[in-house]
LOLUM-832496 format. One record per atom (N, C-alpha, C, O): x, z, y; atom name. Coordinates in Angstrom, 2 decimals, padded with zeros to 5 digits. Layout:
<vexbas>
{east: X, up: Z, north: Y, at: CA}
...
</vexbas>
This chain:
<vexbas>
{east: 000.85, up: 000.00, north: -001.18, at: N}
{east: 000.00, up: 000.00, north: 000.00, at: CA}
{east: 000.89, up: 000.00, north: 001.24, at: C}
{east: 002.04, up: 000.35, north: 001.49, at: O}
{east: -000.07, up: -000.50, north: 001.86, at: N}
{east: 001.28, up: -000.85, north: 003.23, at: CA}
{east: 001.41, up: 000.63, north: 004.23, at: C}
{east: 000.62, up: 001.53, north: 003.97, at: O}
{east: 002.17, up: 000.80, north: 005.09, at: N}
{east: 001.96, up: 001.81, north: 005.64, at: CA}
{east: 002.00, up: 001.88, north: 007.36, at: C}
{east: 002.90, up: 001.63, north: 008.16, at: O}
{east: 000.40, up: 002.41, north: 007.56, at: N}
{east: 000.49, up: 002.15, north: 009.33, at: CA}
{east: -000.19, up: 003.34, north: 010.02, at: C}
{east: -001.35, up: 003.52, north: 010.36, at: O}
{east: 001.19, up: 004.26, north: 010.13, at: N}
{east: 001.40, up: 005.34, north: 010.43, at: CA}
{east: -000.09, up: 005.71, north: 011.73, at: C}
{east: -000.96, up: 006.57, north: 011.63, at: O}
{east: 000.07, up: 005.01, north: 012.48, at: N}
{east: -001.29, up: 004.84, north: 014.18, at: CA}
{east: -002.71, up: 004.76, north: 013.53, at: C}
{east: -003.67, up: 004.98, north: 014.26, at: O}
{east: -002.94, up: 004.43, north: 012.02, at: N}
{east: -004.30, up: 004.21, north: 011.91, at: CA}
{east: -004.49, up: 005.42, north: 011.06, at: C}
{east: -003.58, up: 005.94, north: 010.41, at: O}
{east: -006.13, up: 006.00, north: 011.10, at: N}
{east: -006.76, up: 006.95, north: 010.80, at: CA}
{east: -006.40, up: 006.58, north: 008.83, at: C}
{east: -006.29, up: 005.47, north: 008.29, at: O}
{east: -006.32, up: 007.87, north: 008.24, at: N}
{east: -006.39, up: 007.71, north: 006.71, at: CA}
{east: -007.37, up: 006.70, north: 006.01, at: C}
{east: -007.07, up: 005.74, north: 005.30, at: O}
{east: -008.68, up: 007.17, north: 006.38, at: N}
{east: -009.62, up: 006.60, north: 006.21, at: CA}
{east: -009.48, up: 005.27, north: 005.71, at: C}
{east: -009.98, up: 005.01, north: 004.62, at: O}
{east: -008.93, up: 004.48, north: 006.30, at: N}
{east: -008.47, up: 002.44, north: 007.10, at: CA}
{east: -007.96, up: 002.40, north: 005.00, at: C}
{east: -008.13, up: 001.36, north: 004.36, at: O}
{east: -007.51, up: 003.37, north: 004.48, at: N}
{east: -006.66, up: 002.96, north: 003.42, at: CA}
{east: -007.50, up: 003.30, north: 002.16, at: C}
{east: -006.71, up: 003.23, north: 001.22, at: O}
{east: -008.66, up: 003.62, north: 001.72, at: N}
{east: -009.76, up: 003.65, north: 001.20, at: CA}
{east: -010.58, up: 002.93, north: 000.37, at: C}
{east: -011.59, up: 002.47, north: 000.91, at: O}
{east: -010.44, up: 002.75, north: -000.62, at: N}
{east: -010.70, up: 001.11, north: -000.78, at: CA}
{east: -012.20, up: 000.35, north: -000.55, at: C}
{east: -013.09, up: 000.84, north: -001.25, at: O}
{east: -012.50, up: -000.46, north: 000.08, at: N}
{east: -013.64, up: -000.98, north: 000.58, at: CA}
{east: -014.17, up: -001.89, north: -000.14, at: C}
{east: -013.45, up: -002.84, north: -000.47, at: O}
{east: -015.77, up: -001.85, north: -000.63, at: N}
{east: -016.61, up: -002.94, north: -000.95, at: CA}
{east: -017.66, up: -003.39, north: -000.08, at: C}
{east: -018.56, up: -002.75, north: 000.46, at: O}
{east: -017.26, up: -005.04, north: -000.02, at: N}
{east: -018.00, up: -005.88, north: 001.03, at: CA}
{east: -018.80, up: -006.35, north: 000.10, at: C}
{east: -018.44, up: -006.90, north: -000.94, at: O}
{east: -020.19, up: -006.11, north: 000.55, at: N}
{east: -021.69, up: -006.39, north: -000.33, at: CA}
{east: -022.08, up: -007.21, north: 000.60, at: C}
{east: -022.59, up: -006.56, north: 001.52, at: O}
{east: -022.08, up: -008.54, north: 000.82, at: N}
{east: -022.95, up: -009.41, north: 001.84, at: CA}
{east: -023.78, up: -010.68, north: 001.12, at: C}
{east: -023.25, up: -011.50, north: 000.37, at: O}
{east: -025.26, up: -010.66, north: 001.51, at: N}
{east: -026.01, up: -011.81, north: 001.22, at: CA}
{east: -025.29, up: -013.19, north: 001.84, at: C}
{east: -024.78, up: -013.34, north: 002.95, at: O}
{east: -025.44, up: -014.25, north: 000.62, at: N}
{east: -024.63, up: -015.57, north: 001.87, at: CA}
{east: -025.41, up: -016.21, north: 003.10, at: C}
{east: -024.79, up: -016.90, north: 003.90, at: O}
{east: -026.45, up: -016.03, north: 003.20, at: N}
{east: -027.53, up: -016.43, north: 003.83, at: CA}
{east: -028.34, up: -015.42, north: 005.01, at: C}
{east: -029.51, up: -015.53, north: 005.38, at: O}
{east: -027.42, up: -014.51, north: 005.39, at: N}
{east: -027.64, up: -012.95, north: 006.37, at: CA}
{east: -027.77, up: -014.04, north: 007.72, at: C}
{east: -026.68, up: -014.38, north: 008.17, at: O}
{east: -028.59, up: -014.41, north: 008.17, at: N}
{east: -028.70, up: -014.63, north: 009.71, at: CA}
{east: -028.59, up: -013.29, north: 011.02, at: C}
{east: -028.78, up: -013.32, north: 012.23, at: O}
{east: -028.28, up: -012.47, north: 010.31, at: N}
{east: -027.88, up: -011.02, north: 010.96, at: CA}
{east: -026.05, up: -010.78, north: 011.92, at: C}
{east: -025.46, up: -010.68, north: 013.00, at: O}
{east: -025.92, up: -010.82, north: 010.28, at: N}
{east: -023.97, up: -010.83, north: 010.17, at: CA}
{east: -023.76, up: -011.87, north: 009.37, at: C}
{east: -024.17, up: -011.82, north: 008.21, at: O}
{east: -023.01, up: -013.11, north: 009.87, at: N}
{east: -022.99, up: -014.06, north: 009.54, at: CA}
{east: -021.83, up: -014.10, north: 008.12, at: C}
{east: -020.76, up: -013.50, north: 008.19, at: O}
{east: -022.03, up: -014.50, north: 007.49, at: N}
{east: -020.86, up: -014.50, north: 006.03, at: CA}
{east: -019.37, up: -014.53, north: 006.04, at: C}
{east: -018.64, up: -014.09, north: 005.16, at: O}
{east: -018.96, up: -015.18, north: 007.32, at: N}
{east: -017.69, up: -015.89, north: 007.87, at: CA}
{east: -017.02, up: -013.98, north: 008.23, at: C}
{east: -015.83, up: -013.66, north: 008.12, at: O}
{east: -018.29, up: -012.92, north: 008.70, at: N}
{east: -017.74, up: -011.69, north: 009.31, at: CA}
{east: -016.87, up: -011.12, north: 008.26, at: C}
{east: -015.76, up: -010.66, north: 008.50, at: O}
{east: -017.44, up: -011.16, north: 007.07, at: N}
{east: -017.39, up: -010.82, north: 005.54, at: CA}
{east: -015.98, up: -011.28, north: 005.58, at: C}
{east: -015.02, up: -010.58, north: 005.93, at: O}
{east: -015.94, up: -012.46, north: 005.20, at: N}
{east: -014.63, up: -013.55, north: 004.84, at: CA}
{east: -013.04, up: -012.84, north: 005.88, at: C}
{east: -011.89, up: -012.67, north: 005.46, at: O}
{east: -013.60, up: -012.56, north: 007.27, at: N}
{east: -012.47, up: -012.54, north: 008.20, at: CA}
{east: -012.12, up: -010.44, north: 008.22, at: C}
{east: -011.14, up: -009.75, north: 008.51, at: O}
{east: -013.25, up: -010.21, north: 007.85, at: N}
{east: -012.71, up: -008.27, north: 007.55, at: CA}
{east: -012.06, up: -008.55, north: 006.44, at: C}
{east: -010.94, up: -008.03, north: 006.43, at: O}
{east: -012.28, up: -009.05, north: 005.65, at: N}
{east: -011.70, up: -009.22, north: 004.03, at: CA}
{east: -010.64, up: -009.84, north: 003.54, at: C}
{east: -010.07, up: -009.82, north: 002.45, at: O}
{east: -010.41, up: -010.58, north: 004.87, at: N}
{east: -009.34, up: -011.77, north: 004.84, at: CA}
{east: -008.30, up: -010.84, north: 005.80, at: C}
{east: -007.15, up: -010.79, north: 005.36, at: O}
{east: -008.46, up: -010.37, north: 006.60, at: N}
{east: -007.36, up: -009.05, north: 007.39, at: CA}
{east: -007.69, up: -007.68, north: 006.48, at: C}
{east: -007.55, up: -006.72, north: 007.25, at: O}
{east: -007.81, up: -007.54, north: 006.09, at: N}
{east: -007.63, up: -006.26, north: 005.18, at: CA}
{east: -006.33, up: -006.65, north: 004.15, at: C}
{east: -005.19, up: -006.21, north: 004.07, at: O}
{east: -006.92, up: -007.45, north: 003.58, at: N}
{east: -005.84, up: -008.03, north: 002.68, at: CA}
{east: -004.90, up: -008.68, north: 003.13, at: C}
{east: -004.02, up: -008.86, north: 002.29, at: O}
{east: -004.65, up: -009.23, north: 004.34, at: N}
{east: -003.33, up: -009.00, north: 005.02, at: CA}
{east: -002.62, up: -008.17, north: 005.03, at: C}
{east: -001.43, up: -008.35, north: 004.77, at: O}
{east: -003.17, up: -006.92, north: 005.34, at: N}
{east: -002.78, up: -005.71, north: 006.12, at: CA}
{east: -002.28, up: -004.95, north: 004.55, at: C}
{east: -001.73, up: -003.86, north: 004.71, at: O}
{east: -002.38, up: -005.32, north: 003.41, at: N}
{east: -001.76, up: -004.22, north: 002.35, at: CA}
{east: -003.20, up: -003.50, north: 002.07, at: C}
{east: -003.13, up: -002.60, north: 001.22, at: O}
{east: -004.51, up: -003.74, north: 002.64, at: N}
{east: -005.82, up: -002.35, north: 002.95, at: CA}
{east: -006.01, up: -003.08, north: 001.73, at: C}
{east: -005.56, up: -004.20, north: 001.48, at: O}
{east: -007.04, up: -002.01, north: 000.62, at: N}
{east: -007.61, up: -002.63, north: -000.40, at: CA}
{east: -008.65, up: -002.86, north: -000.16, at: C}
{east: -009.29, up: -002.04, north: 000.50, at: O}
{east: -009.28, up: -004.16, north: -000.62, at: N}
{east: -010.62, up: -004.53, north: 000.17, at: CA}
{east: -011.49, up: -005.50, north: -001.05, at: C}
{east: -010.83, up: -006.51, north: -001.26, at: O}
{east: -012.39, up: -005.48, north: -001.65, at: N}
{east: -013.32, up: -006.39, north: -002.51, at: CA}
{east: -014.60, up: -006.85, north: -001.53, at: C}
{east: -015.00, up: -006.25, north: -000.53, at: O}
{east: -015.20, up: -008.31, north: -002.20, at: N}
{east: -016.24, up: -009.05, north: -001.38, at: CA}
{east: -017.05, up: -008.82, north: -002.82, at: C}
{east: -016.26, up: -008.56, north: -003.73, at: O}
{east: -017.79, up: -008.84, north: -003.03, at: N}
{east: -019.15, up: -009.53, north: -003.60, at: CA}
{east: -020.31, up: -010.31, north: -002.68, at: C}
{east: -020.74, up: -009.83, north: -001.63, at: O}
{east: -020.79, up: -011.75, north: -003.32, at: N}
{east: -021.48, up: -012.27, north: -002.62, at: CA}
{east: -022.77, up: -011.96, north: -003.22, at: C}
{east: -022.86, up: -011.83, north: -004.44, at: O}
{east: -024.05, up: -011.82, north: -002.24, at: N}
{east: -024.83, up: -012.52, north: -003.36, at: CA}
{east: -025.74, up: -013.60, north: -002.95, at: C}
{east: -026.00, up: -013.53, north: -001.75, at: O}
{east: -026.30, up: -014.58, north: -003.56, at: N}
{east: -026.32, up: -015.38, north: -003.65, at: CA}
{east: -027.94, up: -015.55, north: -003.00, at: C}
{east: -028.88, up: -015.06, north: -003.62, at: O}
{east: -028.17, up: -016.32, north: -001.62, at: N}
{east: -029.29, up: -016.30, north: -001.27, at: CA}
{east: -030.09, up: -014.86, north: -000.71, at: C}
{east: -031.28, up: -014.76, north: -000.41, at: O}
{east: -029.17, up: -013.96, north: -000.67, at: N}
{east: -029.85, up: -012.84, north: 000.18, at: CA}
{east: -029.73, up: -013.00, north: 001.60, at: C}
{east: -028.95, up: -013.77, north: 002.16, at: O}
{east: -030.63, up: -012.13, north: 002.23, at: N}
{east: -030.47, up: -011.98, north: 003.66, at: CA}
{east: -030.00, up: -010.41, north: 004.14, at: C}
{east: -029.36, up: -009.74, north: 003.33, at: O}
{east: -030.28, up: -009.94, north: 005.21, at: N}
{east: -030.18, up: -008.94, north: 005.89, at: CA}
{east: -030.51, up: -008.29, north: 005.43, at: C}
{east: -031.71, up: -008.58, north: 005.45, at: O}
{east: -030.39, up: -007.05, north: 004.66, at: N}
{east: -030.54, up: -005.57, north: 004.42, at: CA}
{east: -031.79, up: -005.82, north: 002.89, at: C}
{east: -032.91, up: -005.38, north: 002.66, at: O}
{east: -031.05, up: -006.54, north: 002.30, at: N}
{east: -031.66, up: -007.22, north: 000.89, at: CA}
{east: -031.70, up: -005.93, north: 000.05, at: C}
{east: -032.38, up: -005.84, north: -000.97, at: O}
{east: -030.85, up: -004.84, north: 000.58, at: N}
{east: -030.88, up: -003.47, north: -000.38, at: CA}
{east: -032.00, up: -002.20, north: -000.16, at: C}
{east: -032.29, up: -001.16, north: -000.77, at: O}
{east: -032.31, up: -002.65, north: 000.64, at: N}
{east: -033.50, up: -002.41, north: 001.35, at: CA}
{east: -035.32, up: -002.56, north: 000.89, at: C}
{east: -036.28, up: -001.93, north: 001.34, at: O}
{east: -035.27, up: -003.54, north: -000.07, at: N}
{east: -035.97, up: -004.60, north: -000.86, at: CA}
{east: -036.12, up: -003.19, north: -002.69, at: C}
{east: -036.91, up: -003.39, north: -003.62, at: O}
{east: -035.38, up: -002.31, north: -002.64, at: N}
{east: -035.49, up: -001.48, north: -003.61, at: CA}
{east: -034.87, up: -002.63, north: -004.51, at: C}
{east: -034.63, up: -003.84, north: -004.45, at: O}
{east: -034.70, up: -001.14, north: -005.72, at: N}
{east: -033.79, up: -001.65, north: -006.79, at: CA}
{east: -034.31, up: -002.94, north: -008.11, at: C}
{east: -033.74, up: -003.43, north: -009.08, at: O}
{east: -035.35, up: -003.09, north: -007.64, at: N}
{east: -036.21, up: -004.01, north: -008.54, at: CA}
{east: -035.78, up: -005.47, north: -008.01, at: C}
{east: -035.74, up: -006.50, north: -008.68, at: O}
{east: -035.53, up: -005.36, north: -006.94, at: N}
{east: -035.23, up: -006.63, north: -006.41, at: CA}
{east: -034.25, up: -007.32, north: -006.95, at: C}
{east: -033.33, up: -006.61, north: -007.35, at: O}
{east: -034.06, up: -008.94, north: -007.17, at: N}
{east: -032.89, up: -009.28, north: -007.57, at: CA}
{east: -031.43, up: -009.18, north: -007.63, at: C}
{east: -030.44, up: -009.14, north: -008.36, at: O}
{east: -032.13, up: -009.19, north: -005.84, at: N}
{east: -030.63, up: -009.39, north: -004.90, at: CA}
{east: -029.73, up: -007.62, north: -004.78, at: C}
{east: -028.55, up: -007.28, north: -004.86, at: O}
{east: -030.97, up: -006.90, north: -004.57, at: N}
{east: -030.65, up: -005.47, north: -004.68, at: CA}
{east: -030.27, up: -004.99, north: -006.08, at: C}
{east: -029.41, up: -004.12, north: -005.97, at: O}
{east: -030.61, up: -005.23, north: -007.47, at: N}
{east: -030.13, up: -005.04, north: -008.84, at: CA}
{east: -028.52, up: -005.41, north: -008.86, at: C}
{east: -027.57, up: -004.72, north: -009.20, at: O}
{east: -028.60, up: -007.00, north: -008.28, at: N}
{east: -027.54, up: -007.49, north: -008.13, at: CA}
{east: -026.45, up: -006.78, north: -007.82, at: C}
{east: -025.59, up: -006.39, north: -008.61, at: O}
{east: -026.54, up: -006.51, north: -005.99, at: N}
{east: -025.53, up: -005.56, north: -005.58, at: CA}
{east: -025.39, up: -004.00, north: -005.92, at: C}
{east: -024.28, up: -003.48, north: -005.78, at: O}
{east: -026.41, up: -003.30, north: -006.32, at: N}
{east: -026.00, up: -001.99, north: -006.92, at: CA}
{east: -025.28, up: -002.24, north: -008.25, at: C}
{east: -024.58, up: -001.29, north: -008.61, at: O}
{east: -025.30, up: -003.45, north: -009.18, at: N}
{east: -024.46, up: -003.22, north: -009.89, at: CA}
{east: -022.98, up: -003.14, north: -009.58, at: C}
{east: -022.30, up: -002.20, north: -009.99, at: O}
{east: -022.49, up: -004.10, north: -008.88, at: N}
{east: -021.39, up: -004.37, north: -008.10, at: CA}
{east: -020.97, up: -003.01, north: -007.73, at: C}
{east: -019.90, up: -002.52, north: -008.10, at: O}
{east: -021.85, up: -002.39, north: -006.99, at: N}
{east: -021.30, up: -001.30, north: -006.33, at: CA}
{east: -021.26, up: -000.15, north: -007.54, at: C}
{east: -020.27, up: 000.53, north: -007.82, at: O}
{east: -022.52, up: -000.09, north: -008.18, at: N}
{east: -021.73, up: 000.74, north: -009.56, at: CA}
{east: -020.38, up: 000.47, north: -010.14, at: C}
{east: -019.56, up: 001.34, north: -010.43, at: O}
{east: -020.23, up: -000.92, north: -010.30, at: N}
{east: -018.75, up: -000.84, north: -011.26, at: CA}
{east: -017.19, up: -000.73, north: -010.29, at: C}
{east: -016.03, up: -000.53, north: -010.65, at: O}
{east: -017.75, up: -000.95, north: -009.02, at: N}
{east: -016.41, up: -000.59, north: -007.81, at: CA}
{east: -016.18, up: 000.79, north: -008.11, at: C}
{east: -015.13, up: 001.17, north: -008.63, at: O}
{east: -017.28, up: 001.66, north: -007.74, at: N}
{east: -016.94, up: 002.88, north: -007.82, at: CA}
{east: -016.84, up: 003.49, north: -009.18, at: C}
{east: -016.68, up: 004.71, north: -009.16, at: O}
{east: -016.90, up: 002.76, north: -010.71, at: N}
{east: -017.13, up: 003.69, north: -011.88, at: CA}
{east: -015.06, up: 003.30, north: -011.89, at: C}
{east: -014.30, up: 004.14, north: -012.36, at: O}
{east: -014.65, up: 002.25, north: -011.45, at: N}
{east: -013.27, up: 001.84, north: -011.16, at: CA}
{east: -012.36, up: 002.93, north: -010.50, at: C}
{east: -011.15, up: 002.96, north: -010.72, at: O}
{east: -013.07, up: 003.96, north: -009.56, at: N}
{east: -012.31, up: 004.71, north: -008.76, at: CA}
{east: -012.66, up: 006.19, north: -009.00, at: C}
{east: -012.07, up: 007.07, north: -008.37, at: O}
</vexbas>
């Protein structure tokens, strides 16, 4: 891990990016460019897409596709750590 003494602990944490490709909210590209400088930076950082969601698709409860979808994701990030 890289080391940058000025930034809060936190920054080094490892992060999962859950974004619908289709969010007219936060556009997908936001996803791509936190994820794409994280992993510059040495930060550990994962994307999952999913496919045809929009804005706050987790929101939609766990029955939902898109929401089944990403809680699994996010189950197996964190059963990882």
């Amino acid at each position: 891990m890289a080391e940058h003494k000025d930034e809060p602990l936190l920054l080094y944490y490892p992060m999962l990016l859950v974004h619908g490709t289709v969010d007219p909210l936060t556009p997908p590209e936001q996803a791509e460019r936190l994820h794409a400088h994280r992993r510059q930076l040495g930060l550990p950082c994962e994307v999952v897409w999913i496919p045809e969601a929009t804005h706050g698709f987790l929101m939609d409860g766990p029955d939902d596709p898109h929401a089944a979808q990403a809680l699994s994701a996010i189950r197996s990030f964190l059963a990882l750590r």
